[in-house]
PDB file of N, H, CA, C and O in Angstrom:
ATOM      1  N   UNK A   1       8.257   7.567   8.289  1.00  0.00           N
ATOM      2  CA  UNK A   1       8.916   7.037   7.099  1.00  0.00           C
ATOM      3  C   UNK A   1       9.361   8.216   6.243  1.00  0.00           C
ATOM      4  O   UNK A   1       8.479   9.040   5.999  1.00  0.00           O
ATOM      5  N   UNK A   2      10.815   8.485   5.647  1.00  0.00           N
ATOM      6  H   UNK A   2      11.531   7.816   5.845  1.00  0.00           H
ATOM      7  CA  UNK A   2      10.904   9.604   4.967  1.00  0.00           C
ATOM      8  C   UNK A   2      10.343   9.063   3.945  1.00  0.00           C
ATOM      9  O   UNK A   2       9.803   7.960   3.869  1.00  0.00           O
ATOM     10  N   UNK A   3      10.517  10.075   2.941  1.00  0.00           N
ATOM     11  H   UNK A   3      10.955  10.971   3.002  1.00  0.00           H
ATOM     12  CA  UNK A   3       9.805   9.859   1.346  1.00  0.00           C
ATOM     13  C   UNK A   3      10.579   9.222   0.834  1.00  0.00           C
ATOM     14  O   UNK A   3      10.065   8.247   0.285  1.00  0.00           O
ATOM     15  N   UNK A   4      12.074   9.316   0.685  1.00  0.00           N
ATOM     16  H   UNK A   4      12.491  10.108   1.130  1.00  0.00           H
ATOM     17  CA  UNK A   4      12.548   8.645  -0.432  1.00  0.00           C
ATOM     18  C   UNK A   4      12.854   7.159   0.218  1.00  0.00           C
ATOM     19  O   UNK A   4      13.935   6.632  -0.049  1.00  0.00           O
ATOM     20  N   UNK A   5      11.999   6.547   0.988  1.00  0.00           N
ATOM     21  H   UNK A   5      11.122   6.975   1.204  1.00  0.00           H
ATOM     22  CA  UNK A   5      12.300   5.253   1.274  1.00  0.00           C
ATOM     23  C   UNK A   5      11.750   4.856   0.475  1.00  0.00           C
ATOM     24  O   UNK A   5      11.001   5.573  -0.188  1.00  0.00           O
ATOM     25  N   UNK A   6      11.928   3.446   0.212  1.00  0.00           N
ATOM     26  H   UNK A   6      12.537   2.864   0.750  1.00  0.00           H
ATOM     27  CA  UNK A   6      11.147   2.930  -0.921  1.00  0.00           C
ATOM     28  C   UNK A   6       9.788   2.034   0.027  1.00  0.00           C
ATOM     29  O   UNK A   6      10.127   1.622   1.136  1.00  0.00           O
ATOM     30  N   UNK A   7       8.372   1.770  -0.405  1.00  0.00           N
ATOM     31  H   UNK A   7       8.096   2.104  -1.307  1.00  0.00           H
ATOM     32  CA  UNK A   7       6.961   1.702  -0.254  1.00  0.00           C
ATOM     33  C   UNK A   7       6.712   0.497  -0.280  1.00  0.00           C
ATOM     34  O   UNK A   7       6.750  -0.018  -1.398  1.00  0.00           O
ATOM     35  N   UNK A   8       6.375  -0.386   0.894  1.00  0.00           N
ATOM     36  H   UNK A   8       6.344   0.033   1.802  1.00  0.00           H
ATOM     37  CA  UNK A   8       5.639  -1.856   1.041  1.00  0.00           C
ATOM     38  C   UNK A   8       5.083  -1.789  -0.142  1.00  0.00           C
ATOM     39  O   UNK A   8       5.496  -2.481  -1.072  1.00  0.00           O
ATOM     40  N   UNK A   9       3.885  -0.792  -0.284  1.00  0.00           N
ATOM     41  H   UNK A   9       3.549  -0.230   0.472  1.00  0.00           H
ATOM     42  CA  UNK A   9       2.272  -1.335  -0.870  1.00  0.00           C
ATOM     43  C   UNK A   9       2.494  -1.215  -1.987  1.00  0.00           C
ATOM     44  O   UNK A   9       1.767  -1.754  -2.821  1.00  0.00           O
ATOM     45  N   UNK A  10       3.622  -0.431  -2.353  1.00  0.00           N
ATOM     46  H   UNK A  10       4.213   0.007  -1.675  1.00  0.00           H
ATOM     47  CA  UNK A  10       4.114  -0.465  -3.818  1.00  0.00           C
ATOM     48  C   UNK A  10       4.727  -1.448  -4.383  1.00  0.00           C
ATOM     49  O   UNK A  10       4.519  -1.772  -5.552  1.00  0.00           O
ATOM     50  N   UNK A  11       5.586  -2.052  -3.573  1.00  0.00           N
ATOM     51  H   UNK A  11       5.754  -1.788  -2.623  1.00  0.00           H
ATOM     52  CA  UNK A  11       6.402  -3.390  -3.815  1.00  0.00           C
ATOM     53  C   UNK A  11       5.642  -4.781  -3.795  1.00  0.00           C
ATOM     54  O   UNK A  11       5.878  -5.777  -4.479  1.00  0.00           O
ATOM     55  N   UNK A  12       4.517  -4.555  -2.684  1.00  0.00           N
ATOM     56  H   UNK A  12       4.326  -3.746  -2.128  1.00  0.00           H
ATOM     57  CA  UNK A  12       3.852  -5.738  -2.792  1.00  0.00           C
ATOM     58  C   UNK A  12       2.892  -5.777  -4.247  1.00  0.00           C
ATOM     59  O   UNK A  12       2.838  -6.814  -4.908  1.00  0.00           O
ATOM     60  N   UNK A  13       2.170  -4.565  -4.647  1.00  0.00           N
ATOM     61  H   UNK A  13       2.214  -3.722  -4.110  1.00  0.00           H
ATOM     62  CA  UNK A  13       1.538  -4.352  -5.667  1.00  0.00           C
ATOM     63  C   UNK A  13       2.079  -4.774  -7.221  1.00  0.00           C
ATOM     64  O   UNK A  13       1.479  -5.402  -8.093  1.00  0.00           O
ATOM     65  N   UNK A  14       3.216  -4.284  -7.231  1.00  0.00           N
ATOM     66  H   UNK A  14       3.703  -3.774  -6.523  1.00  0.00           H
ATOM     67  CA  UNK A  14       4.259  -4.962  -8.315  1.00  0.00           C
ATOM     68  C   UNK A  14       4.795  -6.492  -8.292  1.00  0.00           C
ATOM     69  O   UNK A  14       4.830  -7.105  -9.359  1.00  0.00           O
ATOM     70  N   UNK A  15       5.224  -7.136  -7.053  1.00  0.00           N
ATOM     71  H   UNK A  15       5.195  -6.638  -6.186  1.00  0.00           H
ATOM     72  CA  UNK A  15       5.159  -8.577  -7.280  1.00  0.00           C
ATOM     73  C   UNK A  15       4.019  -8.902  -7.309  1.00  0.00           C
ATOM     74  O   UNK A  15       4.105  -9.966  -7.922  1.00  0.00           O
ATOM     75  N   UNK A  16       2.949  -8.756  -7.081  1.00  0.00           N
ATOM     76  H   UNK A  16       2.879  -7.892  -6.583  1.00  0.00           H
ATOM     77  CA  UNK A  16       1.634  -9.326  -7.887  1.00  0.00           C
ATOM     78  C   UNK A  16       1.155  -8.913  -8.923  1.00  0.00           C
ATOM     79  O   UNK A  16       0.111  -9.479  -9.249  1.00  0.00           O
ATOM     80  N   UNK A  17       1.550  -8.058  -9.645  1.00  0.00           N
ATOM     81  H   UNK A  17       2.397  -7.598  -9.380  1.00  0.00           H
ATOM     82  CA  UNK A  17       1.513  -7.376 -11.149  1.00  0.00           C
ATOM     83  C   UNK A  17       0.068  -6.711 -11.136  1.00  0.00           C
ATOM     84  O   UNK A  17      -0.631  -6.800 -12.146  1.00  0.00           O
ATOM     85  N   UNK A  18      -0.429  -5.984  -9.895  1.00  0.00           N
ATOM     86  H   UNK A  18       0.138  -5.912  -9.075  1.00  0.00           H
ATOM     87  CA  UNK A  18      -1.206  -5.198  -9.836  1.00  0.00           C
ATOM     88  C   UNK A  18      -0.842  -3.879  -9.876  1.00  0.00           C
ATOM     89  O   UNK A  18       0.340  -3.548  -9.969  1.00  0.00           O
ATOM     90  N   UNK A  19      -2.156  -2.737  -9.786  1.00  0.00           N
ATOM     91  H   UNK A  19      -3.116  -3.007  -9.710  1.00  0.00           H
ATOM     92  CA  UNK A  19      -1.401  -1.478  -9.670  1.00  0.00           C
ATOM     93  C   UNK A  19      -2.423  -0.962  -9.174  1.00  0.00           C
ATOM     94  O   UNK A  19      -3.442  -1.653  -9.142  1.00  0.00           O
ATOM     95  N   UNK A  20      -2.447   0.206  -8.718  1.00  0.00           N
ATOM     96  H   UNK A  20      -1.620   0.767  -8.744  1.00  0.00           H
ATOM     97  CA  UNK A  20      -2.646   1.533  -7.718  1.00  0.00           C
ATOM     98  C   UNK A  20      -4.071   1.746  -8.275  1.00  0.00           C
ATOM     99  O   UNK A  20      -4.743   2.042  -7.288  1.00  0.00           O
ATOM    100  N   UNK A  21      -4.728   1.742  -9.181  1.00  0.00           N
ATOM    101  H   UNK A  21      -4.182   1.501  -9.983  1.00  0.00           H
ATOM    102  CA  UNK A  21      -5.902   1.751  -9.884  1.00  0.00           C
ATOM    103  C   UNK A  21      -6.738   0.707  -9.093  1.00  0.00           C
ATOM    104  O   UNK A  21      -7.769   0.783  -8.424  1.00  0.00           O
ATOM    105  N   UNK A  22      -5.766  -0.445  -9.483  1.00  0.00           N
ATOM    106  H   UNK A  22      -4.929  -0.507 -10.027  1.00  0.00           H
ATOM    107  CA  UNK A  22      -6.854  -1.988  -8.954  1.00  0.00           C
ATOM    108  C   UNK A  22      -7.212  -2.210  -7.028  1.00  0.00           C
ATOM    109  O   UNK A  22      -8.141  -2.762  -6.438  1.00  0.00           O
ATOM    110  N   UNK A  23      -6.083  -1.545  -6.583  1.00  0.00           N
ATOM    111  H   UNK A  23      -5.329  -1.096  -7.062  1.00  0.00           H
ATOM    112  CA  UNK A  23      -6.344  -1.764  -5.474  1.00  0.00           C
ATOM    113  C   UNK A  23      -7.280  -0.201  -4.515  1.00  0.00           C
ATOM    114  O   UNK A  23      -8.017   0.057  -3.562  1.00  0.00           O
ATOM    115  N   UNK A  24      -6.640   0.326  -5.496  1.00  0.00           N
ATOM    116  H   UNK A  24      -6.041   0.117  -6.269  1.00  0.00           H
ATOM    117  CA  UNK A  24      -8.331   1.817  -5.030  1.00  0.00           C
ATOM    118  C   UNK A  24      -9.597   1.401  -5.176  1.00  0.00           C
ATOM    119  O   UNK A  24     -10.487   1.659  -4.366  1.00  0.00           O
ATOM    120  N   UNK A  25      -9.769   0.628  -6.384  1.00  0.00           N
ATOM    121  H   UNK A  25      -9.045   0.418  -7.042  1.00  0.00           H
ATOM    122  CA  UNK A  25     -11.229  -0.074  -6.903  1.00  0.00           C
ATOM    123  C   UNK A  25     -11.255  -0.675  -5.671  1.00  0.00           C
ATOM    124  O   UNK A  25     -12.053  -0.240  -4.840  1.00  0.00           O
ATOM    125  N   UNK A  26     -10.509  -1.624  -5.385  1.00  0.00           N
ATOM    126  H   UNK A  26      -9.861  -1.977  -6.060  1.00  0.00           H
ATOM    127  CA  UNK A  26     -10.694  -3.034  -4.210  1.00  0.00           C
ATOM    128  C   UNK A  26     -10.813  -1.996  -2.661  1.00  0.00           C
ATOM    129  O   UNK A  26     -11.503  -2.596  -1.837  1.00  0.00           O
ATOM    130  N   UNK A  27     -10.447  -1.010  -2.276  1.00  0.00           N
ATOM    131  H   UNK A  27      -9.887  -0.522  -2.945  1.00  0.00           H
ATOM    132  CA  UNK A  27     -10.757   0.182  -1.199  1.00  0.00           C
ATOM    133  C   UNK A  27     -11.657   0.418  -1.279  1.00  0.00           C
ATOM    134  O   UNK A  27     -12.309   0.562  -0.245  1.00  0.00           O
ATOM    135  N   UNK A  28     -12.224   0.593  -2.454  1.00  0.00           N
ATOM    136  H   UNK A  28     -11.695   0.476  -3.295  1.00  0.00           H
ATOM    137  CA  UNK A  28     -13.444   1.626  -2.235  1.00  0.00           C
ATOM    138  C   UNK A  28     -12.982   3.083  -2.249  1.00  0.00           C
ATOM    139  O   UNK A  28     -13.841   3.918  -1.967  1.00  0.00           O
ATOM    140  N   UNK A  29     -11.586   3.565  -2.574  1.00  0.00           N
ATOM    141  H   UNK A  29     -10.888   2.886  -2.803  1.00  0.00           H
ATOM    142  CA  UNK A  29     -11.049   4.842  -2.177  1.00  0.00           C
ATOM    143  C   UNK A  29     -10.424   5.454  -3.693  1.00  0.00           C
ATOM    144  O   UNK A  29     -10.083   4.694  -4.599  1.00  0.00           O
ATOM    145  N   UNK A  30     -10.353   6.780  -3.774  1.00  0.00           N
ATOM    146  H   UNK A  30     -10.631   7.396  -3.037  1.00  0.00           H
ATOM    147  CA  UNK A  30      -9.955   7.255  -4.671  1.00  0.00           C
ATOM    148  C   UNK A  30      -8.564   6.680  -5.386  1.00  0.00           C
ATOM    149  O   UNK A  30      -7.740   6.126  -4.659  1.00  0.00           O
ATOM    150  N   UNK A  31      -8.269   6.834  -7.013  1.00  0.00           N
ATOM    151  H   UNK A  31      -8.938   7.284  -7.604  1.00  0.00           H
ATOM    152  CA  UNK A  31      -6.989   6.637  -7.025  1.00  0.00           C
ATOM    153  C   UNK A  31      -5.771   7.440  -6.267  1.00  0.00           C
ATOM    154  O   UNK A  31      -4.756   6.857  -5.886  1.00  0.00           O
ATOM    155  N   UNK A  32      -6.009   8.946  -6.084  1.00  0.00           N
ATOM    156  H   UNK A  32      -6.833   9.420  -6.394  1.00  0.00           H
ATOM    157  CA  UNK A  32      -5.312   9.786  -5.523  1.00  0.00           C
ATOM    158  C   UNK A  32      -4.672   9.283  -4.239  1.00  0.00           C
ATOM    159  O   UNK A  32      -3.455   9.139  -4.128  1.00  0.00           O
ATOM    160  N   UNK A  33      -5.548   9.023  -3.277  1.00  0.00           N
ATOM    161  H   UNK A  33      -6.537   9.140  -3.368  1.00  0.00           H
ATOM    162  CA  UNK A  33      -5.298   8.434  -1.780  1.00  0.00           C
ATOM    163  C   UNK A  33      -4.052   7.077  -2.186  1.00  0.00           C
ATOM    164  O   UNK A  33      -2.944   6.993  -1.656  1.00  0.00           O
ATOM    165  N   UNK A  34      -4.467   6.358  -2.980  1.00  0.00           N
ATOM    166  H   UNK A  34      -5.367   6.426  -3.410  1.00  0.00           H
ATOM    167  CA  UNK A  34      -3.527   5.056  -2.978  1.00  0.00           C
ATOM    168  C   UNK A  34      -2.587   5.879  -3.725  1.00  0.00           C
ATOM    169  O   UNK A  34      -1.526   5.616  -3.159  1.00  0.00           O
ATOM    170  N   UNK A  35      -2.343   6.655  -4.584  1.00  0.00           N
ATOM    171  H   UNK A  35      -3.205   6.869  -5.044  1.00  0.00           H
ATOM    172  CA  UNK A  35      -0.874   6.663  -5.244  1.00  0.00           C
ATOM    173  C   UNK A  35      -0.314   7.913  -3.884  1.00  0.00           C
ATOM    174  O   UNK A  35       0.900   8.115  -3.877  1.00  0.00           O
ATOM    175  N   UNK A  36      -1.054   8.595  -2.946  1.00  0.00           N
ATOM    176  H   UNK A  36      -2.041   8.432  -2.952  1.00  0.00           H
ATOM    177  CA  UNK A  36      -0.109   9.476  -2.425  1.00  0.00           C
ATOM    178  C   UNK A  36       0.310   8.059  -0.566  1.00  0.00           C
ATOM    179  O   UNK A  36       1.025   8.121   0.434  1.00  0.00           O
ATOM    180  N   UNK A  37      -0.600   7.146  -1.110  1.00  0.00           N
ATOM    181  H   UNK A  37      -1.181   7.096  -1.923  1.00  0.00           H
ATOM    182  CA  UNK A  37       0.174   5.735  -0.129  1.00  0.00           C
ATOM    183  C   UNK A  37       1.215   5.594  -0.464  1.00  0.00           C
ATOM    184  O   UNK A  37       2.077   5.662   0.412  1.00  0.00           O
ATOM    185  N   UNK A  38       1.686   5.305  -2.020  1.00  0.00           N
ATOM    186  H   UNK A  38       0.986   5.250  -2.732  1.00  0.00           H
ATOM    187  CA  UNK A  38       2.259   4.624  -2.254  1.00  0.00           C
ATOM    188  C   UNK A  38       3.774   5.169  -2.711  1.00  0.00           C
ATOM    189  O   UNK A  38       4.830   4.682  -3.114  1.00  0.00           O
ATOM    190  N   UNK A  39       3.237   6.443  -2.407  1.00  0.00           N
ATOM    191  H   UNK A  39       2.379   6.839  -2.080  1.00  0.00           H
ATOM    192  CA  UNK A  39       4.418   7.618  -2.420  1.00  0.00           C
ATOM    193  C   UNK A  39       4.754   8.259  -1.423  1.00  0.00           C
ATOM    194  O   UNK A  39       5.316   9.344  -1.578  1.00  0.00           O
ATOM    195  N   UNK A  40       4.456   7.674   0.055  1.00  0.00           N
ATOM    196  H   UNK A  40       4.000   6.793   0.182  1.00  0.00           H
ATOM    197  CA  UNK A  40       4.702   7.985   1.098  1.00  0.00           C
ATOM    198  C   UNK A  40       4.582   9.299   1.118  1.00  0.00           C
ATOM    199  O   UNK A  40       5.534   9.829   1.692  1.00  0.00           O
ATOM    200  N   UNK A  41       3.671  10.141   0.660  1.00  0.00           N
ATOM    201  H   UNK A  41       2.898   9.711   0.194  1.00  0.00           H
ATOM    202  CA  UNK A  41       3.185  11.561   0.660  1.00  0.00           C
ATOM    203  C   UNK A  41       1.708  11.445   1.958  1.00  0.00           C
ATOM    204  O   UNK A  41       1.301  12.326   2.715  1.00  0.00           O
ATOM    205  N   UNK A  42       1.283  10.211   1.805  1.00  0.00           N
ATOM    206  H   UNK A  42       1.613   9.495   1.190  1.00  0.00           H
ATOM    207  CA  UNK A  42       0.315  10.005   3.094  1.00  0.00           C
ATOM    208  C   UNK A  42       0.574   8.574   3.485  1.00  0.00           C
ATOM    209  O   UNK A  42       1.007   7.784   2.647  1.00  0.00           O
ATOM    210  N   UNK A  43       0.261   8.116   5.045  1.00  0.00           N
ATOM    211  H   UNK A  43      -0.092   8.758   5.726  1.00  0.00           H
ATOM    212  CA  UNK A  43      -0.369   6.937   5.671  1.00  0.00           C
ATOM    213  C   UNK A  43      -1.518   6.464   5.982  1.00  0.00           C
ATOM    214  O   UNK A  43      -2.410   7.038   6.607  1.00  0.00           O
ATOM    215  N   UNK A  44      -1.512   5.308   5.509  1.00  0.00           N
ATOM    216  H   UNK A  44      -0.787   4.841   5.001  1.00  0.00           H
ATOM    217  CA  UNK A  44      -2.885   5.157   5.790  1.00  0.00           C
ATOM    218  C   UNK A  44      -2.753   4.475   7.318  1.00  0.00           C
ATOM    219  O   UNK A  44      -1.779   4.049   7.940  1.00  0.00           O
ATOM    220  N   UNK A  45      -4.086   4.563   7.613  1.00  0.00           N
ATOM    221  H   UNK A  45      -4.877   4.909   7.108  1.00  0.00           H
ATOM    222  CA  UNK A  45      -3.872   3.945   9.043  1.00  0.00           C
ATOM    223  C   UNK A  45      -4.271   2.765   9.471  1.00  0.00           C
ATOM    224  O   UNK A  45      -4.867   1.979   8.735  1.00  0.00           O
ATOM    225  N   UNK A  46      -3.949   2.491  10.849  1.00  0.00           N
ATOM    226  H   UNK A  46      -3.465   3.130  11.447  1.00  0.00           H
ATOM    227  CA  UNK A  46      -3.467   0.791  11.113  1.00  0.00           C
ATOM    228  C   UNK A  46      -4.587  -0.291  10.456  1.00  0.00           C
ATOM    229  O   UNK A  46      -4.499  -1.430   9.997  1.00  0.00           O
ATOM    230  N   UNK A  47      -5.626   0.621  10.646  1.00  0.00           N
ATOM    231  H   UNK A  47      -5.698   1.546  11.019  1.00  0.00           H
ATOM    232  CA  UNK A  47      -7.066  -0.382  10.195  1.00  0.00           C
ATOM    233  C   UNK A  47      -7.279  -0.274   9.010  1.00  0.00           C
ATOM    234  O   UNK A  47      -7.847  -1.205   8.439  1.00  0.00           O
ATOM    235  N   UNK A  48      -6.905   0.844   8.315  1.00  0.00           N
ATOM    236  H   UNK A  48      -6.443   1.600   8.779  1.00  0.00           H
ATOM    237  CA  UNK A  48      -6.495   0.377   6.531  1.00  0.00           C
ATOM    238  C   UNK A  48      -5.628  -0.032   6.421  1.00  0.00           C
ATOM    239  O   UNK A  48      -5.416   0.083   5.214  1.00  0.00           O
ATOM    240  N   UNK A  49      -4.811  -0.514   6.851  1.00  0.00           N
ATOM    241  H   UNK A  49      -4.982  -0.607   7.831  1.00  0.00           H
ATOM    242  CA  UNK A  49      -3.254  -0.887   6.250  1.00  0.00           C
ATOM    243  C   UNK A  49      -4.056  -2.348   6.876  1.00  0.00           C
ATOM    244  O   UNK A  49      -3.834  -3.322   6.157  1.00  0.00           O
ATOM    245  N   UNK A  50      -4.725  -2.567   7.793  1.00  0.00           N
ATOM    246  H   UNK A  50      -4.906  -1.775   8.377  1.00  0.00           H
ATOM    247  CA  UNK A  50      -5.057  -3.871   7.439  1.00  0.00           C
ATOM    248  C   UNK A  50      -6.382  -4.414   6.489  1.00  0.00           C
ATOM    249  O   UNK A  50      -6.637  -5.582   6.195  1.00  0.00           O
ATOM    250  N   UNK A  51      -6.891  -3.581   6.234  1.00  0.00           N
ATOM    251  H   UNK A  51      -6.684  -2.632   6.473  1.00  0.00           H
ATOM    252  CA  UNK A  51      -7.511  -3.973   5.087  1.00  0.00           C
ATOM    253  C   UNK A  51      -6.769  -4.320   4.177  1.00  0.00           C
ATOM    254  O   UNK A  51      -6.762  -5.465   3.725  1.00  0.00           O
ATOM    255  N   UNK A  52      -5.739  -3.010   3.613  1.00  0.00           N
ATOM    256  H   UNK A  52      -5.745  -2.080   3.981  1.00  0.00           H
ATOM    257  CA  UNK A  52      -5.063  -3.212   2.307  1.00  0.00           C
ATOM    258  C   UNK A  52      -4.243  -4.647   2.455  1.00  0.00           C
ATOM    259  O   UNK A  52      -4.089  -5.248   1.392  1.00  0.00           O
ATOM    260  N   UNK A  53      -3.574  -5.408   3.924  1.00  0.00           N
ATOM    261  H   UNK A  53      -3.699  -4.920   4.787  1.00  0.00           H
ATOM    262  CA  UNK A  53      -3.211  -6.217   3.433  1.00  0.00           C
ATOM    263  C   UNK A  53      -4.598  -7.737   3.385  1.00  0.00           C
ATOM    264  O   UNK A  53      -4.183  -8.777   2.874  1.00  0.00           O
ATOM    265  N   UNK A  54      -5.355  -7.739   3.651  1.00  0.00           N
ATOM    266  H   UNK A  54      -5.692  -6.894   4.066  1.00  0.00           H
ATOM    267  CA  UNK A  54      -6.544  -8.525   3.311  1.00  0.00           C
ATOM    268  C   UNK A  54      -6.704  -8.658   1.784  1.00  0.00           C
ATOM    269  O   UNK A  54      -6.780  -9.711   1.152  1.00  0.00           O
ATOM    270  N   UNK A  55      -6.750  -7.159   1.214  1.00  0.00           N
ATOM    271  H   UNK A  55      -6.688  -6.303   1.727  1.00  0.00           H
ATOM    272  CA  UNK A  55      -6.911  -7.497   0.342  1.00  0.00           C
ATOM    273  C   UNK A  55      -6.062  -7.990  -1.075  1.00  0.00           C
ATOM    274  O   UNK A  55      -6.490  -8.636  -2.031  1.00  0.00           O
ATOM    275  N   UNK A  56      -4.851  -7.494  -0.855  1.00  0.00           N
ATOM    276  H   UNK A  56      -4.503  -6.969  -0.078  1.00  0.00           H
ATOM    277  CA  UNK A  56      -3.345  -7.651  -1.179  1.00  0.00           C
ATOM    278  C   UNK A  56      -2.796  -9.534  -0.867  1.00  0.00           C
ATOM    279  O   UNK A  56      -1.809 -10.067  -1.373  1.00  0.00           O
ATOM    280  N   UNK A  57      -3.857 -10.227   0.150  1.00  0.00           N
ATOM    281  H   UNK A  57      -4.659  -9.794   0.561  1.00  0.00           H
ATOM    282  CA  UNK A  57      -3.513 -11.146   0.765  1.00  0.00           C
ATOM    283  C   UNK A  57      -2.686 -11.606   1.343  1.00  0.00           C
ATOM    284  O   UNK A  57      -2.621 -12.826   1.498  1.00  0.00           O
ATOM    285  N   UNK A  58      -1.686 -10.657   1.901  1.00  0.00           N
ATOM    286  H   UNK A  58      -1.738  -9.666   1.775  1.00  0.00           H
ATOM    287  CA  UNK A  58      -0.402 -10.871   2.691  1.00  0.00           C
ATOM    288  C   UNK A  58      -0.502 -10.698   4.054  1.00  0.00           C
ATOM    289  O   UNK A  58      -1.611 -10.827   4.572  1.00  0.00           O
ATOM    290  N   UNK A  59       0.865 -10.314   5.008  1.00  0.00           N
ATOM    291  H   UNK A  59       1.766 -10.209   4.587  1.00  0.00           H
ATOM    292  CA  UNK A  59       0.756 -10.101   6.364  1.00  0.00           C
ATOM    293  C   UNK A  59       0.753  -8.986   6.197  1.00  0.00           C
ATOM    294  O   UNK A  59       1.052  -8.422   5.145  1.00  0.00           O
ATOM    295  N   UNK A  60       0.321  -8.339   7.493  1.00  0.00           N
ATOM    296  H   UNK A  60       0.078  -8.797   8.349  1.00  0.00           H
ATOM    297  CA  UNK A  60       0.031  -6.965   7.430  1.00  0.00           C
ATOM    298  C   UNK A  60       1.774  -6.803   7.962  1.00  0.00           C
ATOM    299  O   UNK A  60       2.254  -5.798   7.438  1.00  0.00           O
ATOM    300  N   UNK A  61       2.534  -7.358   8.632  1.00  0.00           N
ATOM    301  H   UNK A  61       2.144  -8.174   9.058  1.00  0.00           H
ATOM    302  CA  UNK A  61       3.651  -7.545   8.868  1.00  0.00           C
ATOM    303  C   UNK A  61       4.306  -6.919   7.501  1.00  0.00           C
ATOM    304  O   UNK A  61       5.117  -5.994   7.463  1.00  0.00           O
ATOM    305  N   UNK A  62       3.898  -7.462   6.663  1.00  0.00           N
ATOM    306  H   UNK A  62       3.239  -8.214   6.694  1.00  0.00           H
ATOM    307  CA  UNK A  62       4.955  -7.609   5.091  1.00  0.00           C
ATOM    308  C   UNK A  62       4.560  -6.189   4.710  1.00  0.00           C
ATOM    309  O   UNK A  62       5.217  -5.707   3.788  1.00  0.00           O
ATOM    310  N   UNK A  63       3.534  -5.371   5.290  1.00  0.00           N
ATOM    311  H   UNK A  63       3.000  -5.762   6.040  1.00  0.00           H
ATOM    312  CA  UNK A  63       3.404  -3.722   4.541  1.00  0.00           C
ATOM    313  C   UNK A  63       4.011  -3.240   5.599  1.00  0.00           C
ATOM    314  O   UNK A  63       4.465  -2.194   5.136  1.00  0.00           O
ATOM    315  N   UNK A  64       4.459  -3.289   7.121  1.00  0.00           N
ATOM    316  H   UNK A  64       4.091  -4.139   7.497  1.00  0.00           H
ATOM    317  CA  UNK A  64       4.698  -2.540   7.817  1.00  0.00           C
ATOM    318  C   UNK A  64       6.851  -2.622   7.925  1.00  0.00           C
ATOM    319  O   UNK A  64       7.647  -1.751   8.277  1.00  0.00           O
ATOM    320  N   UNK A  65       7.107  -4.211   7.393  1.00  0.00           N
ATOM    321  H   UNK A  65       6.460  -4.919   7.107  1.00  0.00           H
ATOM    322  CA  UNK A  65       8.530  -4.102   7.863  1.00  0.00           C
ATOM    323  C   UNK A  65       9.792  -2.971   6.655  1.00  0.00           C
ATOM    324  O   UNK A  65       9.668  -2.404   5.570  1.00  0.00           O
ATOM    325  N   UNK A  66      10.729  -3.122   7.513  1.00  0.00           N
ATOM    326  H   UNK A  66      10.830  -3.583   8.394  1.00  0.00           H
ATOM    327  CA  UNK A  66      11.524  -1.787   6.562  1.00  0.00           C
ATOM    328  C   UNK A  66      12.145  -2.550   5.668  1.00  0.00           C
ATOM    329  O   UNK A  66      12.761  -3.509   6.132  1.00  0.00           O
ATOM    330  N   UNK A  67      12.161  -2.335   4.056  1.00  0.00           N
ATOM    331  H   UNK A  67      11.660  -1.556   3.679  1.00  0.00           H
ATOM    332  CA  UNK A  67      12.866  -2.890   3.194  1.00  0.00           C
ATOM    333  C   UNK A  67      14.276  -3.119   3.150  1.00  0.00           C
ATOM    334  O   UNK A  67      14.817  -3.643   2.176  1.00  0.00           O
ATOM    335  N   UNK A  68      14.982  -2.689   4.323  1.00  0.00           N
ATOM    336  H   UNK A  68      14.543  -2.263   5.114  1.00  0.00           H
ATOM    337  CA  UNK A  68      16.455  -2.421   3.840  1.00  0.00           C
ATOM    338  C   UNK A  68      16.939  -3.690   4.821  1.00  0.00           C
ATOM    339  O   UNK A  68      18.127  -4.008   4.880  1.00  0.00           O
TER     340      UNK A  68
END
């Protein structure tokens, strides 16, 4: 994914009017790790990305497809 694509976990996070804070709490993981997710500066991997969507409550489909 280049960087300036624009970010599932970010988009999904904003239509639910959550943010990057709430869903690190809900990880168990630093804020750092989720905002450099959500800035495509890192990936998380397949078995976090299905957590995150568990906990996000979506398809894991809906963090992996391309926005455009």
């Amino acid at each position: 994914m280049m960087k300036n694509e624009i970010n599932r976990i970010r988009i999904i996070l904003a239509e639910k009017g959550l943010t990057n804070k709430w869903l690190a709490e809900k990880m168990k993981k630093s804020p750092t790790t989720v905002s450099r997710w959500c800035t495509n500066e890192m990936q998380p991997s397949l078995e976090t990305l299905l957590d995150i969507a568990n906990v996000l409550e979506t398809d894991i489909k809906d963090l992996l497809r391309s926005s455009k």
